[in-house]
C-alpha positions as CSV (number, residue, x, y, z in Angstrom):
1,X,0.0,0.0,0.0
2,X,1.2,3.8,-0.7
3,X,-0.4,6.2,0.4
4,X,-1.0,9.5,-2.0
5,X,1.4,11.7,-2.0
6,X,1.4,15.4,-1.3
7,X,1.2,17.9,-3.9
8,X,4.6,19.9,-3.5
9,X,2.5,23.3,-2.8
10,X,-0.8,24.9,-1.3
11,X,-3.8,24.6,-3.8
12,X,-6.9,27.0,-3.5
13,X,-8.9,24.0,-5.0
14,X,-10.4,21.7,-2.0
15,X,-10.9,19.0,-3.8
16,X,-7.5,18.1,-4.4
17,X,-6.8,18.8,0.0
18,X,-7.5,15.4,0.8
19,X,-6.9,15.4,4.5
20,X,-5.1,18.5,4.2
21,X,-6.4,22.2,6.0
22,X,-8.4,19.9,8.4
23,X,-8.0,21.5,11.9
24,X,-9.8,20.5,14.9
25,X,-11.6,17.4,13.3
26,X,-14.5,15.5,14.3
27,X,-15.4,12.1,12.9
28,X,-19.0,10.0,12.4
29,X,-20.1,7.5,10.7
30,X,-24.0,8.3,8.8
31,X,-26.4,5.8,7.9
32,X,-25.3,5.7,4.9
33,X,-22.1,3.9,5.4
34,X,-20.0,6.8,4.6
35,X,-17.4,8.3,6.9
36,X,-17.8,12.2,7.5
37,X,-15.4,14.8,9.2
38,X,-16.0,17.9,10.2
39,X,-13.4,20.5,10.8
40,X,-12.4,24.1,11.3
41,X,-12.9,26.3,8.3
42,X,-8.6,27.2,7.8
43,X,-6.6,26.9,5.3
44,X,-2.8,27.4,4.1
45,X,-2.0,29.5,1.3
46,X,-5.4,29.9,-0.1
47,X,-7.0,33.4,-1.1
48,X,-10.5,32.4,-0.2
49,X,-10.9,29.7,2.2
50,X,-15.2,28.4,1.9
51,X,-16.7,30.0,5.2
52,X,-18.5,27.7,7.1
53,X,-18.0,24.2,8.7
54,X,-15.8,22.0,6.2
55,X,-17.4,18.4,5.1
56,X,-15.2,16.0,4.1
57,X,-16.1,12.0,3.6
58,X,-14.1,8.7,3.3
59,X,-15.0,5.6,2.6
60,X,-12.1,3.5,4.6
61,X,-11.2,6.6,6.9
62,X,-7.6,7.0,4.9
63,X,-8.5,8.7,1.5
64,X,-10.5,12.0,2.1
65,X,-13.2,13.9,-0.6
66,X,-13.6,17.6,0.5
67,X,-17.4,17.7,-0.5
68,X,-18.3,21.4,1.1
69,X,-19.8,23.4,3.9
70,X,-22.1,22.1,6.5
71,X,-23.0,25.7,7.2
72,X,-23.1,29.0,4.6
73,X,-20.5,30.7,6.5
74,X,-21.4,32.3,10.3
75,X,-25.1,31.7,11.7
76,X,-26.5,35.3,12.3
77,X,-27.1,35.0,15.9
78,X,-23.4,34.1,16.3
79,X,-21.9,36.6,13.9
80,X,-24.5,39.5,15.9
81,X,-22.8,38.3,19.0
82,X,-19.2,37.4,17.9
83,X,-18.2,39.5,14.5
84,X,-16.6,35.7,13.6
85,X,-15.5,35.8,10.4
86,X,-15.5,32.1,10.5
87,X,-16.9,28.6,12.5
88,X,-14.1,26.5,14.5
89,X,-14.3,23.0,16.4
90,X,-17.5,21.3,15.2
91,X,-18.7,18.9,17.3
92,X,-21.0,16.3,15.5
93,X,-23.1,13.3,16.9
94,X,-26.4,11.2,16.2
95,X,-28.9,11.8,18.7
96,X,-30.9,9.9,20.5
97,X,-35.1,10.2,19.9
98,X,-37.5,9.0,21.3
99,X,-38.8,7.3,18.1
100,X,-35.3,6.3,17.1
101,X,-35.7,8.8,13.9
102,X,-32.6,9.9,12.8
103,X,-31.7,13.1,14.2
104,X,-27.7,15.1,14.3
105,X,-26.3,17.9,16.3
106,X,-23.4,20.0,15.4
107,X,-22.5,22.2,18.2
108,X,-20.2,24.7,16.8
109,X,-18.2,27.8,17.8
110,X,-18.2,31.1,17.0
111,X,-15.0,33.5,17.8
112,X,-12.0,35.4,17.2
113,X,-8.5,34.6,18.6
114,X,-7.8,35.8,21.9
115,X,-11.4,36.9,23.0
116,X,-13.6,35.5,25.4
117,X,-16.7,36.9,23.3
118,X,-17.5,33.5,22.3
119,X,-20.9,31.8,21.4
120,X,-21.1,27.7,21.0
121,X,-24.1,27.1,19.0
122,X,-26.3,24.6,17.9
123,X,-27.4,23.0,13.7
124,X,-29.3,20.0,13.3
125,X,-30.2,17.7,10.2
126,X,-31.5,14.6,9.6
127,X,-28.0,13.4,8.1
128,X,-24.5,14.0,8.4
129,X,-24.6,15.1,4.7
130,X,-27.3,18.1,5.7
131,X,-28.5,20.2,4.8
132,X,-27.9,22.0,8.5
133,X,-30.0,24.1,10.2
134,X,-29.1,26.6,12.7
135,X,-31.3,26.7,16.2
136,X,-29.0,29.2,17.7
137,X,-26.8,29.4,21.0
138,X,-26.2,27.3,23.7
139,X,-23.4,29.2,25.5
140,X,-22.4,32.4,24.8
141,X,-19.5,34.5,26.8
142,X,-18.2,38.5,27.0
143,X,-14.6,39.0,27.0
144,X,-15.1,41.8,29.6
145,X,-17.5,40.1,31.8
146,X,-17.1,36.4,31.8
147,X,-13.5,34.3,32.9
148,X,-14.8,31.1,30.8
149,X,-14.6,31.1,27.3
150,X,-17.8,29.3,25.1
151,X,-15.9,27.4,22.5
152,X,-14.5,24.0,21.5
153,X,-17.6,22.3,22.1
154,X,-18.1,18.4,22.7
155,X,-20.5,16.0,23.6
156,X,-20.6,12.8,26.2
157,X,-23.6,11.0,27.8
158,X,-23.6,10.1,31.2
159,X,-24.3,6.1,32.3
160,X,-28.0,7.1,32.5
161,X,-28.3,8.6,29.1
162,X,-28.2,12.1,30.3
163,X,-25.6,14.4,27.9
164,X,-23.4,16.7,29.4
165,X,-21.3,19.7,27.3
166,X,-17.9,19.7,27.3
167,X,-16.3,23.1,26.4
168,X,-13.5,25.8,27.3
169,X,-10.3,26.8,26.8
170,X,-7.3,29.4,27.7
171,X,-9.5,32.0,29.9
172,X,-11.1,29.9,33.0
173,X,-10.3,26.4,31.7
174,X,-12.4,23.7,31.1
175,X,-15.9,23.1,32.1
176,X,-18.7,20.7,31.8
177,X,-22.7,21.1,32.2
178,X,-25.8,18.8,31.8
179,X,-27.7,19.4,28.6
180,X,-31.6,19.2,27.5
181,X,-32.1,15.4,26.9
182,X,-34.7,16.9,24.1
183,X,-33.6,19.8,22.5
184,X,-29.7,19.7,23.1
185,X,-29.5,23.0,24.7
186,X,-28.3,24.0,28.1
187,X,-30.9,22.5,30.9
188,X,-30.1,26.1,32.7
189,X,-29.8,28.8,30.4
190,X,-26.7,31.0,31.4
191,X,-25.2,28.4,34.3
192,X,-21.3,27.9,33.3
193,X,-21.1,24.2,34.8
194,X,-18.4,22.5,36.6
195,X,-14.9,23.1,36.2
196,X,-12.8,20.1,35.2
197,X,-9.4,21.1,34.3
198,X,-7.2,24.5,33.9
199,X,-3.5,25.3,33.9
200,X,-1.6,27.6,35.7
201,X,-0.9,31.4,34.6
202,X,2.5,31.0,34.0
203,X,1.3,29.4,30.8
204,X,-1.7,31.2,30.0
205,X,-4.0,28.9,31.2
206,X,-2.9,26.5,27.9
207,X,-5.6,24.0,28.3
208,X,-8.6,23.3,25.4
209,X,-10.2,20.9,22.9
210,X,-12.0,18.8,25.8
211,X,-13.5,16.1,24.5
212,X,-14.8,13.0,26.8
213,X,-15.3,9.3,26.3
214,X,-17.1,6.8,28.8
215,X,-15.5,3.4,28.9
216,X,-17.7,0.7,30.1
217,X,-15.0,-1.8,30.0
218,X,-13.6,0.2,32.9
219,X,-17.1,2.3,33.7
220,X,-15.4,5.3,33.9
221,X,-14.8,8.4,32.0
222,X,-11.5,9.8,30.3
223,X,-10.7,13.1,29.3
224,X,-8.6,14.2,26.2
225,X,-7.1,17.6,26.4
226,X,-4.7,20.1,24.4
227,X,-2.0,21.5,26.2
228,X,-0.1,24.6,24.8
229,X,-0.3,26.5,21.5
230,X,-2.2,25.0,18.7
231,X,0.7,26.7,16.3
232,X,4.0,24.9,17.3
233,X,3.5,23.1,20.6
234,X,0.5,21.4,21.1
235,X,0.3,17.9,23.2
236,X,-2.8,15.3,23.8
237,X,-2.8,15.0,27.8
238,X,-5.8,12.5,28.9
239,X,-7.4,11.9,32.5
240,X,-9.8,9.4,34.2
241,X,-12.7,10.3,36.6
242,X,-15.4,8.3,37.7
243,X,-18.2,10.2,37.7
244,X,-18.7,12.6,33.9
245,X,-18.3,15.9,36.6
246,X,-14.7,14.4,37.5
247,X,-12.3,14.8,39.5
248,X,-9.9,13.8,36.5
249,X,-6.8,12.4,37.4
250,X,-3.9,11.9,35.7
251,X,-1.7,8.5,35.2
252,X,-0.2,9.5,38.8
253,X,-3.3,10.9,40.5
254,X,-3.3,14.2,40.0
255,X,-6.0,16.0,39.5
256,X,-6.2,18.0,36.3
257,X,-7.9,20.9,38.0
258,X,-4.5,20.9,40.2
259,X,-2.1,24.6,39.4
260,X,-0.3,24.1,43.2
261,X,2.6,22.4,41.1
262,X,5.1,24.3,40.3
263,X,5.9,22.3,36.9
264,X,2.6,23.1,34.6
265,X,3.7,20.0,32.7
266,X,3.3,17.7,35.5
267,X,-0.5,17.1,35.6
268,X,-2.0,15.4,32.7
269,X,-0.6,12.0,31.0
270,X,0.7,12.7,28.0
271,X,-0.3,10.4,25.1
272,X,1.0,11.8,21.6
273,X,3.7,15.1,21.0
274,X,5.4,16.1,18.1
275,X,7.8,13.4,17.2
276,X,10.0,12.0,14.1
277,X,11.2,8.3,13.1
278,X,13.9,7.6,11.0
279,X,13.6,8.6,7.2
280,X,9.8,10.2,8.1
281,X,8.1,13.5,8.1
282,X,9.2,15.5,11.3
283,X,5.5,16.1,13.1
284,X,4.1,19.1,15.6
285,X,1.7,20.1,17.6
286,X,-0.8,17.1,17.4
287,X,-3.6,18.7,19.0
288,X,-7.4,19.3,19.5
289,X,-8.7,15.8,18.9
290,X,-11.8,13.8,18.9
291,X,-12.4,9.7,19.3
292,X,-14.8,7.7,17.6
293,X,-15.5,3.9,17.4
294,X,-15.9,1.3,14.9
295,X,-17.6,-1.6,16.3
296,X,-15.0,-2.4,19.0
297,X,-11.9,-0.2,18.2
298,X,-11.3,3.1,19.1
299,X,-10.0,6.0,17.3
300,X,-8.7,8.9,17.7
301,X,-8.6,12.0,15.0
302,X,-6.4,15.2,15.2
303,X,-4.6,17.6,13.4
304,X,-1.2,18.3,13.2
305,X,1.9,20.5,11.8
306,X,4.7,19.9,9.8
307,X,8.3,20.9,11.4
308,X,9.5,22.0,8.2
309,X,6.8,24.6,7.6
310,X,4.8,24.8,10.5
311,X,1.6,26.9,8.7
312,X,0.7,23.6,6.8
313,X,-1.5,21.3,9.0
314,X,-3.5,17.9,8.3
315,X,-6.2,15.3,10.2
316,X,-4.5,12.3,11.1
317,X,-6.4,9.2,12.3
318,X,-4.6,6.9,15.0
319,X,-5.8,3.2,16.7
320,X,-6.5,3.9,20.3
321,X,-5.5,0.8,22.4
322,X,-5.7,0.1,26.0
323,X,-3.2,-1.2,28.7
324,X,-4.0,-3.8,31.1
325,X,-4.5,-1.1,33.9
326,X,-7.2,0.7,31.8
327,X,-5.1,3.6,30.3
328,X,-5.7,4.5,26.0
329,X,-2.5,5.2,24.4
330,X,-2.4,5.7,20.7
331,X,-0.3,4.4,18.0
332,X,2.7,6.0,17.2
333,X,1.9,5.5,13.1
334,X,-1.2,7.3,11.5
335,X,-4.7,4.7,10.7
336,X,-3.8,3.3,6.9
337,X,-6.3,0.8,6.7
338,X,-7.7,-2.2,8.3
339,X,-5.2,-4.6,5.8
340,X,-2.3,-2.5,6.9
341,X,-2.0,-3.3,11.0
342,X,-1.5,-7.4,10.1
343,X,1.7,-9.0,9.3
344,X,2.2,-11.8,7.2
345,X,3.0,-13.7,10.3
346,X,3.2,-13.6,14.3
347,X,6.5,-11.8,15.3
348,X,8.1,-11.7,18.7
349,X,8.4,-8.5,20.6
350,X,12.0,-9.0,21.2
351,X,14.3,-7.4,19.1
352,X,15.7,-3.5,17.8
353,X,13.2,-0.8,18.3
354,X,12.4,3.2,17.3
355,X,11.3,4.2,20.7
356,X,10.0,7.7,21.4
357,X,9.8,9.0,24.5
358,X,6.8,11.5,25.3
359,X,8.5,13.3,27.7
360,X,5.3,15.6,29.4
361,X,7.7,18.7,29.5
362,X,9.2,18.9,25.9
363,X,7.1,21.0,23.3
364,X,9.1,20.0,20.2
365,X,10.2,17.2,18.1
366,X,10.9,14.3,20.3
367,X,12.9,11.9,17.5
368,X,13.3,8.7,18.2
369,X,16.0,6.3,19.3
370,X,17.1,2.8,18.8
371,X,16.6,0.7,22.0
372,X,16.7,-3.0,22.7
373,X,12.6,-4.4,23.7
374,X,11.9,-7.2,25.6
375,X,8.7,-9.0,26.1
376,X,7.2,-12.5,25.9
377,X,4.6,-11.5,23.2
378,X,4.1,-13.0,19.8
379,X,1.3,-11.3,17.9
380,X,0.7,-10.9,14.0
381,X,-0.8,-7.0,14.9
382,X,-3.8,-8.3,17.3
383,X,-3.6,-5.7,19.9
384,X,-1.9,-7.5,22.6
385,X,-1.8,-6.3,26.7
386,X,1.7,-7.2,28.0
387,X,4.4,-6.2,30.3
388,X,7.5,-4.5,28.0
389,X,11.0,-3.8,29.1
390,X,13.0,-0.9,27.4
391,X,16.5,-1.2,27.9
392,X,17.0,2.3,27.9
393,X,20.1,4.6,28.9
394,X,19.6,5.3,32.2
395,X,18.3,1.6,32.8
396,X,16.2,-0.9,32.1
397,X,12.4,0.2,31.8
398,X,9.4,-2.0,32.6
399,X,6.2,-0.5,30.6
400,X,2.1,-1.5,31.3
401,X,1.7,-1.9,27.5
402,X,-0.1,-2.7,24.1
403,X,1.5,-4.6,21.1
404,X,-0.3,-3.9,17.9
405,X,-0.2,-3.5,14.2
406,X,1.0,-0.5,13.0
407,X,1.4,0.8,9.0
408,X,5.0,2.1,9.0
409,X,5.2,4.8,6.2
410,X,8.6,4.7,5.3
411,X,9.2,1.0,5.2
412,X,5.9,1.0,3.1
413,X,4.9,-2.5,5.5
414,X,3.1,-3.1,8.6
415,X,5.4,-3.5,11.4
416,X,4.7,-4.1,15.0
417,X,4.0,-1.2,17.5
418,X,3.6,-0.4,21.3
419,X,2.4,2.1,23.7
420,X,3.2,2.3,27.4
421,X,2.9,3.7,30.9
422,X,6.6,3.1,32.7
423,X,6.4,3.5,36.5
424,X,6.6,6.8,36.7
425,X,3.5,7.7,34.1
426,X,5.5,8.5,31.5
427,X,4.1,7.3,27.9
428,X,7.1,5.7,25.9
429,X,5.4,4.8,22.0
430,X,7.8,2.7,19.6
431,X,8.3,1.0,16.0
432,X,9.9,-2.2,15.6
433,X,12.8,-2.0,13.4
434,X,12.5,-3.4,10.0
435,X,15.5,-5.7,9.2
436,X,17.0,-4.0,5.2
């Protein structure tokens, strides 16, 4: 399998972006079969970027068709409120009706950088592929009188069905509050909800792109955050609670609401940073993501930077797999298709590895390093739990982690791949070494 290659410079035509200029992506799956995501309305080196919510579909979630705008530009209630010259962060799910008919919500956001005027508004439709119609805001903040900020929108439902709204960012952190079982919109008009994470001042508060998953395998929630700037240094941090209103804690127990430390990078496990293997594209600021399932897998979708030229940012799809102690990690290799995570045969773990290390307080390119793996596993790219040991400089490492399939995108083969927790909750992600 190769996968297409990138046109050597920026194209105003959005059919030919693929995956490209998606930025803070969302993924469903419609009735139809088809694959939709949803994303930010940016673009790189184009004149006239379409206003509105950008559509794209997929049948195999690796090759993307832009196919338009869910919405004509910004909904008039949001523009009176916001002056946005464009929609960010869509949020789209199926929801539930009492007569099982099919209804979807889009909860999108209305802003500008660096304001707290903000609205997070609602579209629904009877399809993923619209048409959308706008029923107005659900939140909406004033940069001079509230310290919350009503964007970045996302949806979770609670064990008994209820949903609850996920939203926030830089300015007040991130909160959550219980939404209208029927109409989607706040159950109390105005009420902010409960605070679930935030970050110190020294870094402005860097915390956003919430987004919330309830795990029944573990029945209890997680919570996927953005730490730092969407433009160069953006990490995936994620937390566990058990109840949807928190407290989330990280890996080591701390809770994500938690600014006493002195180190702003110590709360909140990290799960995926800007890294590099050998021969491959040198990646940034994975950030703002959402997760989605197929059947029984999980993924997760984000967007991320080039090193080389930083301006030019894409959706990447990753596997989400779990460790034996409950924790989702993500695969260190982009989603290529369900034929490129299986080997021709089982392979051992042991053997030469390209291990990153997601160290919580680095913001750039972590590149990877060649280090001896040890494990009793033998798997053909069925995810498989199991105890790892790194052999790595300043001693041997023992890791809670996953084996899996992987597609490795320079060796043009699937390879084996892991993610772990070592025992100081530290994420370590690797590639096994492919033999010339």
């Amino acid at each position: 399998m190769t996968l297409p290659a990138e046109p050597a410079q920026a194209t105003s035509d959005p059919t030919t972006w693929g995956a490209r200029n998606a930025h803070d992506p969302t993924v469903v799956r419609g009735d139809d079969g088809c694959w939709y995501m949803f994303s930010t309305d940016a673009a790189v080196g184009v004149d006239a970027i379409p206003a509105g919510v950008h559509v794209r579909t997929s049948p195999d979630l690796v090759e993307w068709t832009f196919v338009g705008t869910a919405l004509d530009g910004v909904p008039s209630r949001a523009l009176a409120h916001t002056g946005a010259h464009g929609l960010w962060a869509p949020e789209v799910l199926r929801w539930p009706t009492a007569d099982g008919a099919p209804r979807w919500h889009m909860y999108y956001s209305a802003s500008t950088f660096g304001s707290r005027t903000s609205v997070i508004g609602l579209a629904t439709a009877d399809s993923p592929a619209g048409p959308w119609t706008d029923a107005g805001p659900v939140v909406a903040t004033t940069h001079d009188v509230d310290g919350h900020n009503a964007i970045d929108a996302a949806v979770v439902f609670d064990r008994a069905g209820r949903p609850w709204l996920t939203y926030g960012s830089f300015f007040g952190g991130i909160h959550i509050l219980p939404l209208d079982a029927e109409t989607g919109f706040a159950e109390q008009p105005g009420e902010t909800g409960t605070l679930i994470a935030r970050r110190p001042a020294s870094v402005d508060g860097a915390v956003e792109g919430p987004y919330i998953v309830y795990r029944p395998e573990e029945d209890r929630f997680v919570l996927f955050v953005s730490y730092d700037s969407l433009f160069d240094s953006y990490s995936v941090r994620v937390a566990v609670a058990d109840e949807v209103t928190g407290p989330y804690l990280d890996a080591n127990g701390r809770a994500l609401t938690d600014t006493a430390d002195s180190d702003p990078d110590a709360v909140g496990t990290k799960i995926l940073g800007g890294h590099r293997f050998p021969g491959g594209t040198a990646w940034i600021a994975p950030g703002h993501n959402s997760v989605f399932r197929d059947g029984s897998r999980l993924f997760l979708v984000h967007h991320v930077r080039r090193a080389d030229d930083p301006t030019r940012h894409e959706a990447q799809i990753r596997r989400v797999h779990v460790t034996a102690s409950g924790w989702p990690l993500v695969s260190p290799h982009p989603y290529a298709g369900d034929h490129a995570e299986r080997l021709p045969h089982a392979e051992s773990v042991d053997g030469e590895w390209h291990v990153v290390h997601l160290d919580p307080a680095k913001r750039g390119v972590e590149a990877s390093v060649p280090l001896r793996v040890r494990g009793a596993a033998h798997t053909d790219g069925q995810a498989v739990t199991t105890p790892l040991i790194v052999q790595a400089e300043g001693g041997d490492l023992v890791l809670d982690a996953v084996v899996f399939g992987a597609w490795d995108p320079v060796a043009q083969r699937p390879v084996l791949a892991f993610a772990g927790l070592d025992a100081s909750g530290t994420v370590w992600t690797g590639s096994k070494a492919v033999a010339p």
